[in-house]
Backbone as XML, in Angstrom:
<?xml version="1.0"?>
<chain id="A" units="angstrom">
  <residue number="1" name="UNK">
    <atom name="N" x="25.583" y="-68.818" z="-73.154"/>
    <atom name="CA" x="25.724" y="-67.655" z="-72.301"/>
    <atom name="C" x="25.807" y="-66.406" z="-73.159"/>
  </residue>
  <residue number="2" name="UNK">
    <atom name="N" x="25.483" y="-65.277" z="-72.630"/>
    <atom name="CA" x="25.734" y="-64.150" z="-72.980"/>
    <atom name="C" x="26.912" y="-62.981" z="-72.975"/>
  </residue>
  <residue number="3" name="UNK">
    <atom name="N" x="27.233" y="-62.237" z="-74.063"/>
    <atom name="CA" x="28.620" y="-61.693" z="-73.989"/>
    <atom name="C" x="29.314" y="-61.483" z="-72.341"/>
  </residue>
  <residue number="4" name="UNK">
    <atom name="N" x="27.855" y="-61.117" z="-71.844"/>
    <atom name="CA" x="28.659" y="-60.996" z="-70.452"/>
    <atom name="C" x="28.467" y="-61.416" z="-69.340"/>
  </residue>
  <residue number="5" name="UNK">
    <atom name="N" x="28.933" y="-62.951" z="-69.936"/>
    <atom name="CA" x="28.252" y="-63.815" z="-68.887"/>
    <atom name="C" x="27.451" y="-64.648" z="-68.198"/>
  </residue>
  <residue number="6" name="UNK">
    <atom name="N" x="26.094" y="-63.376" z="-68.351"/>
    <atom name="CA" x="25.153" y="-64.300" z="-68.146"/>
    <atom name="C" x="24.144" y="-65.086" z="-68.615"/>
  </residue>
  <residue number="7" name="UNK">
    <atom name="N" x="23.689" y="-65.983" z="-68.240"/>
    <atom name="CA" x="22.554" y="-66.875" z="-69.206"/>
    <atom name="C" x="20.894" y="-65.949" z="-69.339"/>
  </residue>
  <residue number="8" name="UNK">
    <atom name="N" x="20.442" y="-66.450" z="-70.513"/>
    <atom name="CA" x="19.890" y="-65.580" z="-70.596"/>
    <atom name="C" x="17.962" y="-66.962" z="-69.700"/>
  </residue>
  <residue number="9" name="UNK">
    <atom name="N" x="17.179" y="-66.445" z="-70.022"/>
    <atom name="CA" x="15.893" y="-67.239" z="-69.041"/>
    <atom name="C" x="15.447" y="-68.615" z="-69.786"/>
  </residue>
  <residue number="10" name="UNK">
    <atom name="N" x="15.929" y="-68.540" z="-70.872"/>
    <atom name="CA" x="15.550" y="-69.856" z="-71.804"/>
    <atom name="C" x="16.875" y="-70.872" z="-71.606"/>
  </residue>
  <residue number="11" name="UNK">
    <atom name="N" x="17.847" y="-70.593" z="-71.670"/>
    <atom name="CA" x="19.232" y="-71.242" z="-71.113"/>
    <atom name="C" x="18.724" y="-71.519" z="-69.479"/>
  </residue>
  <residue number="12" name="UNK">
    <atom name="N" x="18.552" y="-70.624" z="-68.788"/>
    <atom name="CA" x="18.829" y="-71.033" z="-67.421"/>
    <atom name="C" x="17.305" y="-72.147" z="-67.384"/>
  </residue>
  <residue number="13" name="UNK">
    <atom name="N" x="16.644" y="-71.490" z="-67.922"/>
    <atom name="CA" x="15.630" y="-72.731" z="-67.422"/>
    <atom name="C" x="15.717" y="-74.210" z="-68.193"/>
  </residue>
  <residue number="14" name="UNK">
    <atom name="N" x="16.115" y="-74.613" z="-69.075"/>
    <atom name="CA" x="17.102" y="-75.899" z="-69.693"/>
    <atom name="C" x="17.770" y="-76.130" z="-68.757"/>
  </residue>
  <residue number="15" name="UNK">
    <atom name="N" x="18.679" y="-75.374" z="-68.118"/>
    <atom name="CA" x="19.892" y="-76.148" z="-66.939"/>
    <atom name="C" x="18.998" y="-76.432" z="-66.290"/>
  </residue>
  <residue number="16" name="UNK">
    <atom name="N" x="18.175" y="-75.908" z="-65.585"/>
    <atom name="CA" x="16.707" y="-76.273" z="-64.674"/>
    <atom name="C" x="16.720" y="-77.419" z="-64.593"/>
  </residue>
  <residue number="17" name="UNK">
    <atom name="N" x="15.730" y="-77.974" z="-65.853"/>
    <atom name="CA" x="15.150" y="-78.954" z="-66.761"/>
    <atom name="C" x="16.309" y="-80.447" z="-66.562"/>
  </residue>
  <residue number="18" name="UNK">
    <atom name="N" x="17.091" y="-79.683" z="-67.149"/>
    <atom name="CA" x="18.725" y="-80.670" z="-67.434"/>
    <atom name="C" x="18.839" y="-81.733" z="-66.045"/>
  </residue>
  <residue number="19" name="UNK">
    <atom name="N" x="18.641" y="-80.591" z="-64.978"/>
    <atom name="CA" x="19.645" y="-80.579" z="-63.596"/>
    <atom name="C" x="18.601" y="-81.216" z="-62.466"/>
  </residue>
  <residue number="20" name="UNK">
    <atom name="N" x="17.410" y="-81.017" z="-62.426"/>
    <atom name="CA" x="16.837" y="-81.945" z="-61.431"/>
    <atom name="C" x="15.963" y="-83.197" z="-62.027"/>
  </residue>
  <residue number="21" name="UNK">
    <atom name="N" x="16.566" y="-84.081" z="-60.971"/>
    <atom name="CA" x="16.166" y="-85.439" z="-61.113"/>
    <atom name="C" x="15.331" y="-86.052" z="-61.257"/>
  </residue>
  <residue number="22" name="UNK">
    <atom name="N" x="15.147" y="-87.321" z="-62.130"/>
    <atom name="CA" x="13.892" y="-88.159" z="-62.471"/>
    <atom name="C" x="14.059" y="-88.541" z="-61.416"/>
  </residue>
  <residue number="23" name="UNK">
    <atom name="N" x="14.443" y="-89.729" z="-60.543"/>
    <atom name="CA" x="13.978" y="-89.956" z="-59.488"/>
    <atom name="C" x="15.028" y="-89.528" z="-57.754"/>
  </residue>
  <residue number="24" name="UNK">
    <atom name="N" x="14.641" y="-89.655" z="-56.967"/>
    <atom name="CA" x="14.798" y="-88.452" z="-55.764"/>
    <atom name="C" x="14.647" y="-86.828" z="-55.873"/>
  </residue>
  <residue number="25" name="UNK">
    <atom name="N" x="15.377" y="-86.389" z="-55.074"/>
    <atom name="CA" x="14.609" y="-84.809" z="-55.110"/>
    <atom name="C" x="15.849" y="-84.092" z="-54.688"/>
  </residue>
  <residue number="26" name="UNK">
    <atom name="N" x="16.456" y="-82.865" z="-55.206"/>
    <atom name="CA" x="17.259" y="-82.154" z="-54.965"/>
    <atom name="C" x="16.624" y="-80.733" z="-54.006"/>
  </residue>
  <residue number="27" name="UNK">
    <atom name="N" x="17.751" y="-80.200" z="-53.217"/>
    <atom name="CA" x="17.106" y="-78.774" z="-52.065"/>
    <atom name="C" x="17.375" y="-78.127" z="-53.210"/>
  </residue>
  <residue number="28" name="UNK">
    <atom name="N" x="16.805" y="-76.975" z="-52.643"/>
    <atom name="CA" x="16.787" y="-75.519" z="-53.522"/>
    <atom name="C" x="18.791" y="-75.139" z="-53.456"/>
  </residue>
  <residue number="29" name="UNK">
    <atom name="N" x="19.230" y="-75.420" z="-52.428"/>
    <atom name="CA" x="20.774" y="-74.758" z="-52.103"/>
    <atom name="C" x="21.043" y="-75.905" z="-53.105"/>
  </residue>
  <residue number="30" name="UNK">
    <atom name="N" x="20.998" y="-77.225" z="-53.579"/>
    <atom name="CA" x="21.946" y="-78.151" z="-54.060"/>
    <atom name="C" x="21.852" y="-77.797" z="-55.672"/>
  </residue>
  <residue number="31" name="UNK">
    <atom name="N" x="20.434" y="-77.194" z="-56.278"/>
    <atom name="CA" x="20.554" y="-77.010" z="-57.143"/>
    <atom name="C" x="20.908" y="-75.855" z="-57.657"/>
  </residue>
  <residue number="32" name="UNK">
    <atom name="N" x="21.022" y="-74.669" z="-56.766"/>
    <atom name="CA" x="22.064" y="-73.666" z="-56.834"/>
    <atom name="C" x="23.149" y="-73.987" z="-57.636"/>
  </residue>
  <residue number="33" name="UNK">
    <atom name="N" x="23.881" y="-74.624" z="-56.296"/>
    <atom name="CA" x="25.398" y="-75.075" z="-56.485"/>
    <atom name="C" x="25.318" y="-75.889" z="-57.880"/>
  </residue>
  <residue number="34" name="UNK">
    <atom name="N" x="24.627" y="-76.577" z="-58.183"/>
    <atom name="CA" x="24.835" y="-77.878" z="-59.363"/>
    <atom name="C" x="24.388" y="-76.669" z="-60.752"/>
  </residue>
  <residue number="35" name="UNK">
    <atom name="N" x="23.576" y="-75.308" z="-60.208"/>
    <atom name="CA" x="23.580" y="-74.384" z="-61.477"/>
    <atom name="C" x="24.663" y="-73.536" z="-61.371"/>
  </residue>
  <residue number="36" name="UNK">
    <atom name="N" x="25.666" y="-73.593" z="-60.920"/>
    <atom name="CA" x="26.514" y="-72.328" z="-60.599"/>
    <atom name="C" x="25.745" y="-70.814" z="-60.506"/>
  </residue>
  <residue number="37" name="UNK">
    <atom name="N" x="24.567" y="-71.150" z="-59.425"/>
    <atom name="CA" x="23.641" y="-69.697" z="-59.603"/>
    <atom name="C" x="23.435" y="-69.501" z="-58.307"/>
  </residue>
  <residue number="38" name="UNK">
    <atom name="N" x="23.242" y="-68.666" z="-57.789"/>
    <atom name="CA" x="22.189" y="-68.217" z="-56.127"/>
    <atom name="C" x="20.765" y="-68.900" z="-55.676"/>
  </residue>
  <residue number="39" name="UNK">
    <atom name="N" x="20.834" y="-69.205" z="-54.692"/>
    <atom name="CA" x="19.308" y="-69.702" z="-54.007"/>
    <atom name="C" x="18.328" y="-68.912" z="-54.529"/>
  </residue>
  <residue number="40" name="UNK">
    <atom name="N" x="18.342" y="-68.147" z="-54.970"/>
    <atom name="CA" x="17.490" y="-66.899" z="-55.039"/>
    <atom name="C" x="17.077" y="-67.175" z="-56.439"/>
  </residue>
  <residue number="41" name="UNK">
    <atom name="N" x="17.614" y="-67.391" z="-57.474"/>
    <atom name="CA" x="17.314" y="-67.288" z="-58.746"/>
    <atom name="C" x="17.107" y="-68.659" z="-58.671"/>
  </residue>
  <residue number="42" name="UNK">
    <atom name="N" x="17.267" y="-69.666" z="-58.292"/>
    <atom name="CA" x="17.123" y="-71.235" z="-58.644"/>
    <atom name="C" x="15.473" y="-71.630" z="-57.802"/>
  </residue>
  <residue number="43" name="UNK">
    <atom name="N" x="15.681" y="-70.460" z="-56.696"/>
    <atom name="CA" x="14.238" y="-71.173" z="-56.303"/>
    <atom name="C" x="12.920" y="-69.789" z="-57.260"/>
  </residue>
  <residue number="44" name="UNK">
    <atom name="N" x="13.229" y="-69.054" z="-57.742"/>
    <atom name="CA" x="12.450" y="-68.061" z="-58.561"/>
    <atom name="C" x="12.048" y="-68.720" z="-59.739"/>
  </residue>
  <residue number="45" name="UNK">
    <atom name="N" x="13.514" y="-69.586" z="-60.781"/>
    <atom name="CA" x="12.640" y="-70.619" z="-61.664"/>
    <atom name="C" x="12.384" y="-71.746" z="-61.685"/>
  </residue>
  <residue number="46" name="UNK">
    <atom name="N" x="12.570" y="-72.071" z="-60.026"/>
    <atom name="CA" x="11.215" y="-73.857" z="-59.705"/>
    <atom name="C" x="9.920" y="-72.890" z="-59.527"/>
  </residue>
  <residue number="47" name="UNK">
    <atom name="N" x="9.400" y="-72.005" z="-58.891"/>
    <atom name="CA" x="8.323" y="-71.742" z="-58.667"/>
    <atom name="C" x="7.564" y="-70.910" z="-60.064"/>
  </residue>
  <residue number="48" name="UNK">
    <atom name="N" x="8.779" y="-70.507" z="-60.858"/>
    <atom name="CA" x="7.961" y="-69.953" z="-62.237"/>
    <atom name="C" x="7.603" y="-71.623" z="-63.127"/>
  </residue>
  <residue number="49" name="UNK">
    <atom name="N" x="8.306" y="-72.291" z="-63.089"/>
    <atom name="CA" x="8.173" y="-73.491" z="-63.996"/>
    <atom name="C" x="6.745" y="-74.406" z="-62.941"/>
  </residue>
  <residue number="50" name="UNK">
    <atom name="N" x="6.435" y="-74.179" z="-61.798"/>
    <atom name="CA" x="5.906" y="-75.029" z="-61.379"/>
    <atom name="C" x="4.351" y="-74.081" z="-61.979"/>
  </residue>
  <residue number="51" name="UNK">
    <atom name="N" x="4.806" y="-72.888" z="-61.336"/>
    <atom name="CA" x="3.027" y="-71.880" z="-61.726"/>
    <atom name="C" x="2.850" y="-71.676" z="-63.150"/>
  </residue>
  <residue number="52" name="UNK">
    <atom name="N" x="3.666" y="-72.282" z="-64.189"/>
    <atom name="CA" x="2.875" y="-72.342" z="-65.463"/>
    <atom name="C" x="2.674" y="-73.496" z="-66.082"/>
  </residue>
  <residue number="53" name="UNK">
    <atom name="N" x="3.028" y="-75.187" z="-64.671"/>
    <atom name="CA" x="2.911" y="-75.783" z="-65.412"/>
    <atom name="C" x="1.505" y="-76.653" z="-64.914"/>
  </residue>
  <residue number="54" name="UNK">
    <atom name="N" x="0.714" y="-75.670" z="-63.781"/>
    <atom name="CA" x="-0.060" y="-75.924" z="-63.069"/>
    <atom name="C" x="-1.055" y="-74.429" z="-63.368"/>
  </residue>
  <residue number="55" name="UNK">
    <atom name="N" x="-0.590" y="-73.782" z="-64.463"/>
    <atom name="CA" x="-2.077" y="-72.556" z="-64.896"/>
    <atom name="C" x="-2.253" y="-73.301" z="-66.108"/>
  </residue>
  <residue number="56" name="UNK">
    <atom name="N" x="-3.446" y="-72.245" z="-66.489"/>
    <atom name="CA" x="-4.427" y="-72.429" z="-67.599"/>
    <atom name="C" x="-3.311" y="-72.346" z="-68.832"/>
  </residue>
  <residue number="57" name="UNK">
    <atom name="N" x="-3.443" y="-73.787" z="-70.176"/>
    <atom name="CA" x="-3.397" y="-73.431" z="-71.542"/>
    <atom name="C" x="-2.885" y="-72.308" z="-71.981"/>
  </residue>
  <residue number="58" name="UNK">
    <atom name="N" x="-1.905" y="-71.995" z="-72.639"/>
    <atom name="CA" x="-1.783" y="-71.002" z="-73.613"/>
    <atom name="C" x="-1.878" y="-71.393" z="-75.087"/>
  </residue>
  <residue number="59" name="UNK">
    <atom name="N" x="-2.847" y="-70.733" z="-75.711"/>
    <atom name="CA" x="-2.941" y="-71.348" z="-77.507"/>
    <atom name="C" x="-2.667" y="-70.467" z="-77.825"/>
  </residue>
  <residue number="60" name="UNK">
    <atom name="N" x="-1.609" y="-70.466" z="-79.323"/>
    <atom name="CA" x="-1.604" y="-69.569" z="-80.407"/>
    <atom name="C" x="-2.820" y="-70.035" z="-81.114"/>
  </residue>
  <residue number="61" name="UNK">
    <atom name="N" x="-3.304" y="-68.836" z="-82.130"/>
    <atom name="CA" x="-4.519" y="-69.003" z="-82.975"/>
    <atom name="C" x="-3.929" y="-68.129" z="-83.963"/>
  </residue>
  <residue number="62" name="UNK">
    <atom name="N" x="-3.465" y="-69.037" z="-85.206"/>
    <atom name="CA" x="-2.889" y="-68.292" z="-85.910"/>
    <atom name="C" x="-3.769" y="-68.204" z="-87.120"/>
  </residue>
  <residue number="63" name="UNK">
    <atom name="N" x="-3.456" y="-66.902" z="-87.854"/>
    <atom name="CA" x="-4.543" y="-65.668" z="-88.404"/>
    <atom name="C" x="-4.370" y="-66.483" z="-90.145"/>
  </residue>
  <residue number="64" name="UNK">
    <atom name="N" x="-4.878" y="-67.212" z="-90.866"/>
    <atom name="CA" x="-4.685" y="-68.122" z="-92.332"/>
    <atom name="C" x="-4.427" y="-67.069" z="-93.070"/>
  </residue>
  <residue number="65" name="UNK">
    <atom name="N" x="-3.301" y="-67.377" z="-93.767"/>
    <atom name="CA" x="-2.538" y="-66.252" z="-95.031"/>
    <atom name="C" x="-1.837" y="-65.315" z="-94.456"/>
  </residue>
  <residue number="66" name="UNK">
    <atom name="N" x="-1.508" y="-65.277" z="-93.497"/>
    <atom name="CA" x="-0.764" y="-63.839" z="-92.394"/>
    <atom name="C" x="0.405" y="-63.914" z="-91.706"/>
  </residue>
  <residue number="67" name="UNK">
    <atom name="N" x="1.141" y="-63.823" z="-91.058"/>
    <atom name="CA" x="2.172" y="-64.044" z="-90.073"/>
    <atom name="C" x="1.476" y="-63.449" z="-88.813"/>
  </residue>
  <residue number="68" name="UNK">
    <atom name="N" x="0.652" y="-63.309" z="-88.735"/>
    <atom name="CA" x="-0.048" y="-63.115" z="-87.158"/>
    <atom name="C" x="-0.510" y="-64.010" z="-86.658"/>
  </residue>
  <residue number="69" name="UNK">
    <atom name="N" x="-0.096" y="-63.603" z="-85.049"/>
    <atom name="CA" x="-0.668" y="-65.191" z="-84.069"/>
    <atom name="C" x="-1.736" y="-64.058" z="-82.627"/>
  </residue>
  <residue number="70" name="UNK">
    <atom name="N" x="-2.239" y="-64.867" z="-82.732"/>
    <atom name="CA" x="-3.118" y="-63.901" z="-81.421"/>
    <atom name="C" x="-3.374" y="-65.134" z="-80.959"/>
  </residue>
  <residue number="71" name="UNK">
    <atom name="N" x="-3.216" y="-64.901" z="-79.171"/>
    <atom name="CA" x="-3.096" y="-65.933" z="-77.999"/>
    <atom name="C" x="-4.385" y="-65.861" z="-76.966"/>
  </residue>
  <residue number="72" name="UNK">
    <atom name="N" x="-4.480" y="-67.198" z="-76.963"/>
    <atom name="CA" x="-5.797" y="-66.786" z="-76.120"/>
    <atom name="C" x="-5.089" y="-68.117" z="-74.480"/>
  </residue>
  <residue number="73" name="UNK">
    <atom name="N" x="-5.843" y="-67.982" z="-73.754"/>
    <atom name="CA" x="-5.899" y="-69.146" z="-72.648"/>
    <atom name="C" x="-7.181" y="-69.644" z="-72.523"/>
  </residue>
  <residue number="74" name="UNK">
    <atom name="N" x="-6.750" y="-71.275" z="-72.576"/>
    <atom name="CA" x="-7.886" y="-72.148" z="-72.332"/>
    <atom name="C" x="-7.676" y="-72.379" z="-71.161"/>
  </residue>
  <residue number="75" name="UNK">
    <atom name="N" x="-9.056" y="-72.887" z="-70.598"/>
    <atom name="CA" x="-10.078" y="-72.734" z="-69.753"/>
    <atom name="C" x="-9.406" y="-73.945" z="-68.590"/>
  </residue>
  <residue number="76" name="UNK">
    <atom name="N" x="-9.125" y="-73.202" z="-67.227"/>
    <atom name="CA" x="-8.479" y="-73.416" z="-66.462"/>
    <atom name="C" x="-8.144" y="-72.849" z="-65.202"/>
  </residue>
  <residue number="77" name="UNK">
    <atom name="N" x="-7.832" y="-73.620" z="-63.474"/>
    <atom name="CA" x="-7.206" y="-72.483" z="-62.804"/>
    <atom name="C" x="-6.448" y="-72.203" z="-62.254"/>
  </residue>
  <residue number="78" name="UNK">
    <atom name="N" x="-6.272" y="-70.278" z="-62.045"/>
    <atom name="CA" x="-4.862" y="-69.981" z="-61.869"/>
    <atom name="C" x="-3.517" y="-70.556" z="-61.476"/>
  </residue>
  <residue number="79" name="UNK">
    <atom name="N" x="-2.581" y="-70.258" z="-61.483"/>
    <atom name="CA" x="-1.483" y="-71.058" z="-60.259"/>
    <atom name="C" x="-1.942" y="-70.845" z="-59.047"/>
  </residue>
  <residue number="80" name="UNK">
    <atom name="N" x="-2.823" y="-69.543" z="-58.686"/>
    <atom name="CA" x="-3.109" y="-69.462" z="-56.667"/>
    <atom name="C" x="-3.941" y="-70.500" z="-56.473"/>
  </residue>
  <residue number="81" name="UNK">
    <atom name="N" x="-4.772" y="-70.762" z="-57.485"/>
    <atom name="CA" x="-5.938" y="-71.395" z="-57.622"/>
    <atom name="C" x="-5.866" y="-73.348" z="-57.194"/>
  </residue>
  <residue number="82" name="UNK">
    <atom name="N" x="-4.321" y="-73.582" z="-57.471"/>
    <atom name="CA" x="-4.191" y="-74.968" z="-57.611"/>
    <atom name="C" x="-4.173" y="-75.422" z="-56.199"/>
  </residue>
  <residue number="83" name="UNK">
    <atom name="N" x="-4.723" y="-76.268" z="-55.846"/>
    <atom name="CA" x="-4.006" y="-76.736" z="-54.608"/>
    <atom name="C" x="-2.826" y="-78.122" z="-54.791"/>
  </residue>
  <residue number="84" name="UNK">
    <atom name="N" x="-2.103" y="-77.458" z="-53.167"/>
    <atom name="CA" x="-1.443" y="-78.988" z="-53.808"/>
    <atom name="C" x="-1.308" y="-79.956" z="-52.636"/>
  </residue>
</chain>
């Protein structure tokens, strides 16, 4: 957590990760409560974790002899794009 409090988006999405189940299925309110967080933010990162894990590739392409990375996306479609 953070000095004040709160978690920061890489923490909260680990509790995410942590907190819903291999097998059955938790509501959006249960995993609230089981994050000590609001409906609101618990169902904001199921639907961010679901739309990037259903878009296109992200590659680093990193630059030989440099500390530079330039990112491209492989070939893929969008999250609107998916059906489900």
């Amino acid at each position: 957590m953070t000095r004040e409090g709160r978690r920061n988006a890489l923490e909260l999405m680990e509790e995410v990760f942590k907190t819903l189940p291999i097998e059955g299925t938790v509501s959006v309110t249960q995993l609230a409560e089981r994050l000590d967080s609001t409906w609101e933010v618990a169902d904001k990162y199921l639907t961010m974790i679901w739309r990037i894990q259903h878009g296109p590739r992200v590659i680093p392409i990193r630059q030989e002899g440099t500390r530079n990375v330039n990112w491209r996306k492989d070939y893929g479609p969008l999250p609107n794009e998916v059906k489900t």
